[in-house]
C-alpha positions as CSV (number, residue, x, y, z in Angstrom):
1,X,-0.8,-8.9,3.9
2,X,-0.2,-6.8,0.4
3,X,2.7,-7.5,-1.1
4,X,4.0,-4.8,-3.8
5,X,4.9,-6.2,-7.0
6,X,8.2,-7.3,-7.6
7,X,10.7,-5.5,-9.8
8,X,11.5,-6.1,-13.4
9,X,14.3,-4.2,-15.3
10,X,13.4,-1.1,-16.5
11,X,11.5,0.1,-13.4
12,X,12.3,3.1,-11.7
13,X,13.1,3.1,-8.2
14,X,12.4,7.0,-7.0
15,X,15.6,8.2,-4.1
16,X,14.4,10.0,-1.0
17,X,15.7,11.7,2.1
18,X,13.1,11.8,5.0
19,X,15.9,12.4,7.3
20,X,19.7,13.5,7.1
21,X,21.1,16.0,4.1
22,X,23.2,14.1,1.9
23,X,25.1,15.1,-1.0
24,X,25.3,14.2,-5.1
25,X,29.0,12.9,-4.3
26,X,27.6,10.8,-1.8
27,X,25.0,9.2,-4.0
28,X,27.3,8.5,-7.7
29,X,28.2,5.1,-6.8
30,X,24.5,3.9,-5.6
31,X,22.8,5.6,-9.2
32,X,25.8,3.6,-11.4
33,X,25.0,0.8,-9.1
34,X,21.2,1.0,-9.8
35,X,21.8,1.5,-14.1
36,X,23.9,-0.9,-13.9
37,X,21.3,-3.5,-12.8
38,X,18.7,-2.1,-15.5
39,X,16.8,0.5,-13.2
40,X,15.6,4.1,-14.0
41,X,17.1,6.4,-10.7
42,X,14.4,8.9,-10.0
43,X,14.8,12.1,-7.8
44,X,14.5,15.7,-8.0
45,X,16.8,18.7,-6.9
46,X,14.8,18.6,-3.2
47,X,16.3,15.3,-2.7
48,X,20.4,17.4,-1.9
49,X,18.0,20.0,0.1
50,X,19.7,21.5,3.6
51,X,18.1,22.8,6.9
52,X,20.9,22.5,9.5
53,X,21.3,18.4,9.9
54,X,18.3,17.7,7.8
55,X,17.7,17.3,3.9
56,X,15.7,20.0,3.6
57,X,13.2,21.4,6.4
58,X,9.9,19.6,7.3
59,X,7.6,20.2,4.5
60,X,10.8,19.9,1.8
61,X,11.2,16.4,3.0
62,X,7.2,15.3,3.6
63,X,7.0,16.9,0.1
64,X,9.4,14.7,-1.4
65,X,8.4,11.6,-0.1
66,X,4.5,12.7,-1.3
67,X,5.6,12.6,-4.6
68,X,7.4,9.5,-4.4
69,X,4.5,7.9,-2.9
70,X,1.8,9.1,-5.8
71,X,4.0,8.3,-8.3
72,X,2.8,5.4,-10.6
73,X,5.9,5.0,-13.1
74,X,8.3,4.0,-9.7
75,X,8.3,0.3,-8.4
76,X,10.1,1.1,-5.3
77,X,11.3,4.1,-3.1
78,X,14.6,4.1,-1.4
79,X,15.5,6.3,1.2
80,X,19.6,7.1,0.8
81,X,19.8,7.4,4.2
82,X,19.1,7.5,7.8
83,X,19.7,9.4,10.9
84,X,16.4,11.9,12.2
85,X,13.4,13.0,10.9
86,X,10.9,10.9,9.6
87,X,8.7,10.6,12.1
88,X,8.6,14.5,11.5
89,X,6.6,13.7,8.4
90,X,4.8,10.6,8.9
91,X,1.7,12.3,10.1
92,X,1.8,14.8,7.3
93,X,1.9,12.5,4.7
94,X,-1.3,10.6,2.4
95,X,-0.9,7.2,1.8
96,X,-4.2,6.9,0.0
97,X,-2.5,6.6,-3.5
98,X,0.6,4.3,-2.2
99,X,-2.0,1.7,-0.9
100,X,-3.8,1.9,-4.4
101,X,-0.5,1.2,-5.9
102,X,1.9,-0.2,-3.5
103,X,5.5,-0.2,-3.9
104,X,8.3,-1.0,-1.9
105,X,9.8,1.0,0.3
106,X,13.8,0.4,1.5
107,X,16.2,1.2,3.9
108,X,17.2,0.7,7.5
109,X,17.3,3.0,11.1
110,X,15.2,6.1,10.8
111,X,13.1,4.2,7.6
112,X,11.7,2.1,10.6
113,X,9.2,4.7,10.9
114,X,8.1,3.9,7.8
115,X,8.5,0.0,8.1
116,X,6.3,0.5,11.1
117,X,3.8,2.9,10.2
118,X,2.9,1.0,6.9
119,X,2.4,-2.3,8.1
120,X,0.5,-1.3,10.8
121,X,-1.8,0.4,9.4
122,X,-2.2,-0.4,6.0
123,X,-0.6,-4.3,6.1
124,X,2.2,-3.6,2.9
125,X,5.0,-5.5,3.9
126,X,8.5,-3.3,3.0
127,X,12.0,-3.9,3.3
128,X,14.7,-3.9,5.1
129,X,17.8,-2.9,3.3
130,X,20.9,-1.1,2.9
131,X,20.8,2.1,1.8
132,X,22.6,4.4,-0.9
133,X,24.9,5.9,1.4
134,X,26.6,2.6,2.1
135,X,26.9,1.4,-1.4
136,X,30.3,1.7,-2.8
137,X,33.1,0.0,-3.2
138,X,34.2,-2.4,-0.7
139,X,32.3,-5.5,-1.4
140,X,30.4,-5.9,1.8
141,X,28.4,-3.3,1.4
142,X,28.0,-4.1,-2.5
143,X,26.7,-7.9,-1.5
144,X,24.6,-6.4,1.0
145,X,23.0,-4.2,-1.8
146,X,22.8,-7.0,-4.3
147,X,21.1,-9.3,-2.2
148,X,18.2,-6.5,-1.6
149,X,18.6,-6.1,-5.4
150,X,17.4,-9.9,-5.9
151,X,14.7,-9.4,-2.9
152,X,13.1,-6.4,-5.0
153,X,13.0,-8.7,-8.2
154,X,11.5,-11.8,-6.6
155,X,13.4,-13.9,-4.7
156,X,12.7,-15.5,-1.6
157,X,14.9,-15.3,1.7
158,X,16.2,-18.3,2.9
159,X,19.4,-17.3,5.2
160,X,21.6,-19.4,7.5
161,X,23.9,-18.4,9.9
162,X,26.4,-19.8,12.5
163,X,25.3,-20.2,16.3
164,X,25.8,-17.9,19.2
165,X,26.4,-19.0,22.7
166,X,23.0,-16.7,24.0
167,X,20.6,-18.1,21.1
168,X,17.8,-20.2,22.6
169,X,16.7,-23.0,20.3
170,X,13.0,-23.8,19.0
171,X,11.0,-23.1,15.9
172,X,8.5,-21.1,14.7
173,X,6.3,-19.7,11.9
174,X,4.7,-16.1,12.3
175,X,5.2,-12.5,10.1
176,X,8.8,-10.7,10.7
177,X,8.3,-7.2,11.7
178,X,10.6,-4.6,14.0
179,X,13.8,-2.8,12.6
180,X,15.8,-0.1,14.6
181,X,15.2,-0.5,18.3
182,X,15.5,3.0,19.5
183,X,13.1,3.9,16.6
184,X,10.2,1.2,17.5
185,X,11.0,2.7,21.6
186,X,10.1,5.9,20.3
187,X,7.4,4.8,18.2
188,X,5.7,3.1,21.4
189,X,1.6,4.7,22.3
190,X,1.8,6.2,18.5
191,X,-0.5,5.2,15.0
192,X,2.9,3.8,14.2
193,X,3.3,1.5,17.0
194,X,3.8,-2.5,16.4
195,X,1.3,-5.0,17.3
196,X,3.8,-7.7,17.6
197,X,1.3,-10.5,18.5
198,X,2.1,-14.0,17.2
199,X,4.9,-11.9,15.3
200,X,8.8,-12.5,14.8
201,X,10.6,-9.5,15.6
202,X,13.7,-8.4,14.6
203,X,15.7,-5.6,16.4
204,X,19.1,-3.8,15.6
205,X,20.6,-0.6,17.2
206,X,23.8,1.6,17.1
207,X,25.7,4.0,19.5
208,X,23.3,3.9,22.2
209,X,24.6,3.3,25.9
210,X,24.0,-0.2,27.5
211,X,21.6,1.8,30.5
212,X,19.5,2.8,27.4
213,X,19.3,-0.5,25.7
214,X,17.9,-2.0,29.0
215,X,15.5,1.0,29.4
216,X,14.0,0.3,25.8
217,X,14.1,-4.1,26.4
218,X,12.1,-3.3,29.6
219,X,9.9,-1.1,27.8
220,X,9.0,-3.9,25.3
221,X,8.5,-6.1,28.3
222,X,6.4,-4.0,30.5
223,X,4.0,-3.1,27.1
224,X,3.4,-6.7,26.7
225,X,5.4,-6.8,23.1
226,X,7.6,-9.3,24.1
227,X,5.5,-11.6,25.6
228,X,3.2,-11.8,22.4
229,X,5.8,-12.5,20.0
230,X,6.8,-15.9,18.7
231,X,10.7,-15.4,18.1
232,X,13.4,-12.9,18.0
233,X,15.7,-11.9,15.8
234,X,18.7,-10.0,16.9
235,X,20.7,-7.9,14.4
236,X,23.9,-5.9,15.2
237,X,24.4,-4.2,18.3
238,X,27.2,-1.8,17.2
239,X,29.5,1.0,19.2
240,X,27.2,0.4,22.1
241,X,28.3,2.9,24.7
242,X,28.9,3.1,28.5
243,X,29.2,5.0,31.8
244,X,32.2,5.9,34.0
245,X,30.8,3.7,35.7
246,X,29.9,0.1,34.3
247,X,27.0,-1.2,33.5
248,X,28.4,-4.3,33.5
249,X,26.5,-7.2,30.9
250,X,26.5,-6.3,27.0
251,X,23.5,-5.6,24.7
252,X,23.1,-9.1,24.1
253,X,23.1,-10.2,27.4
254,X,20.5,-7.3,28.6
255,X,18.5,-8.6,25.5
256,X,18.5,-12.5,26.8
257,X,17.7,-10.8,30.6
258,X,15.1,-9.4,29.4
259,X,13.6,-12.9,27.2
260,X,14.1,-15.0,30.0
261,X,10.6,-16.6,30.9
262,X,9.4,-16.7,27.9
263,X,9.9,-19.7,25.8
264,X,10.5,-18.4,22.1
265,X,13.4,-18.8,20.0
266,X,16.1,-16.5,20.1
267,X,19.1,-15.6,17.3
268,X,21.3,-13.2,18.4
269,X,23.8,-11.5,15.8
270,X,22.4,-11.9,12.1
271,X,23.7,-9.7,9.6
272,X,21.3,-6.7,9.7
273,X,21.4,-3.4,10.9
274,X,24.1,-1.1,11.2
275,X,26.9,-2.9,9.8
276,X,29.0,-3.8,6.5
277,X,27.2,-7.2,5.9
278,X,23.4,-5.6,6.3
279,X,20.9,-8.5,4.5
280,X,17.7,-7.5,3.5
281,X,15.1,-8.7,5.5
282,X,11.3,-8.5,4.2
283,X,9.1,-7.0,6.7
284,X,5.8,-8.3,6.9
285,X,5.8,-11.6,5.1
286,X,5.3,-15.2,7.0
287,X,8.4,-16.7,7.5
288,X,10.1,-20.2,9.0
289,X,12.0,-19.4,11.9
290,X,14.6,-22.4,13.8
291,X,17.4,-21.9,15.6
292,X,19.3,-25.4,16.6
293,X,21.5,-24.4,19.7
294,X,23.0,-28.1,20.9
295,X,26.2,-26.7,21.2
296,X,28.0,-23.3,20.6
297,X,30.8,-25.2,19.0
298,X,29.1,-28.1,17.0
299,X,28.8,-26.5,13.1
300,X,25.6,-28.4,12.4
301,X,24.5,-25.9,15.2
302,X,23.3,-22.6,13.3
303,X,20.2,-20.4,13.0
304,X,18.2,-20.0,9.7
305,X,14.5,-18.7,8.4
306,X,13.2,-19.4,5.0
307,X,10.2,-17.0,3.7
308,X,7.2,-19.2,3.4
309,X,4.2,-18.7,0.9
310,X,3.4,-14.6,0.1
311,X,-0.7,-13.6,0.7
């Protein structure tokens, strides 16, 4: 595994928008927040682009995150946003300088394409982050943003959480990998798609109804990804949707449904995905996984995984 060099103050981190438009207004409180730590913000005027819902059309957007990639005087590249269109581009795009120089690559949702595609093919871990959109001022979303901020310059993640009632205890030691769920569903038969053997995946969605959410855990069963993996991390499930009609169990319980007979370690709710408390999660290093489940109610019960030793 190729780990990109970490961060020192003064480097430039280049902004991108593989997906959604976004505006300059929507992007003044992530640039201050990025001086303010000591960075250089990179971008050019293709980065507040429009073509209907996207930032710009297809070759805008693969042409921007070209240049970003060939770049050699930026350590990382964050995407500002998510929402739809970067698997549009991944195909288009030549990651022959990138793997020559690596640098990170952040963000969350639709930048699982790129989590994905990357590690898969060319073994650079990334990471999983907040993105500029959601930096402003309320302080979640700032913590969130200065955790990845310490991630980027070195440090090493060692989280603990409180227990949930569906976790399933056990331990285990294996590279984290996975992001948005719909995304790695989608990505599923592609160049992009996860081997997640003797991997810990982690998974997160948003606004998706409960039917669909069972249609995309089955999926993972019936390809064989769940029964190679050695835990599973499960991030927020937010505004999950339903039918007239119930479905009648929750995402977390279609999630456990679908884990049962398997023996891994499951950790249900950490604080990743798409919500205000989003911790940056390296994708593609080795990592401690444990999760203690004695009781629901006993605090000594909780959830944690420390990054082990970077190859």
């Amino acid at each position: 595994m190729i780990i990109p060099p970490y961060l020192q103050k003064g480097d430039g981190i280049g902004l991108v928008a593989p997906a959604r438009k976004i505006s300059v207004s929507e992007l003044e409180t992530s640039i201050q927040f990025l001086e303010d730590y000591g960075f250089r913000v990179v971008y050019d005027e293709s980065l507040f682009a429009e073509a209907d819902q996207f930032a710009g059309n297809d070759e805008i957007r693969r042409g921007s995150f070209q240049s970003m990639l060939d770049r050699t005087d930026i350590a990382a590249i964050w995407c500002v946003r998510g929402g739809y269109g970067s698997a549009r581009i991944i195909d288009q795009l030549d990651f022959t300088t990138f793997c020559k120089h690596p640098k990170w690559i952040c963000g969350y949702s639709d930048v699982t394409v790129f989590h994905s595609h990357i590690l898969q093919n060319y073994g650079i871990a990334t990471l999983h982050s907040t993105m500029p959109i959601n930096v402003n001022q309320e302080t979640r979303h700032q913590f969130s943003a200065q955790n990845m901020m310490q991630l980027l310059m070195g440090d090493v993640m060692n989280y603990e959480i409180d227990p949930h009632p569906l976790n399933r205890e056990g331990e285990a030691t294996g590279v984290l990998v996975g992001g948005n769920l719909s995304i790695l569903y989608s990505l599923n038969g592609t160049i992009s798609d996860l081997d997640t053997t003797n991997k810990i995946l982690f998974i997160e969605d948003l606004d998706e109804y409960l039917y669909h959410i069972d249609r995309m855990m089955l999926n993972l069963k019936r390809s064989g990804k769940l029964q190679s993996i050695k835990g599973l991390i499960v991030g927020g499930m937010s505004e999950m949707r339903d039918n007239t009609i119930p479905f009648g169990v929750d995402a977390e319980q279609i999630i456990r449904h679908y884990s049962e007979g398997y023996n891994f370690p499951i950790c249900f709710e950490f604080p990743a995905g798409h919500i205000p408390e989003n911790w940056p999660l390296k994708l593609g290093v080795s990592i401690e996984f444990s999760v203690d489940s004695y009781t629901f109610h006993e605090k000594a019960s909780f959830y944690f995984f420390t990054q082990t030793h970077e190859i």
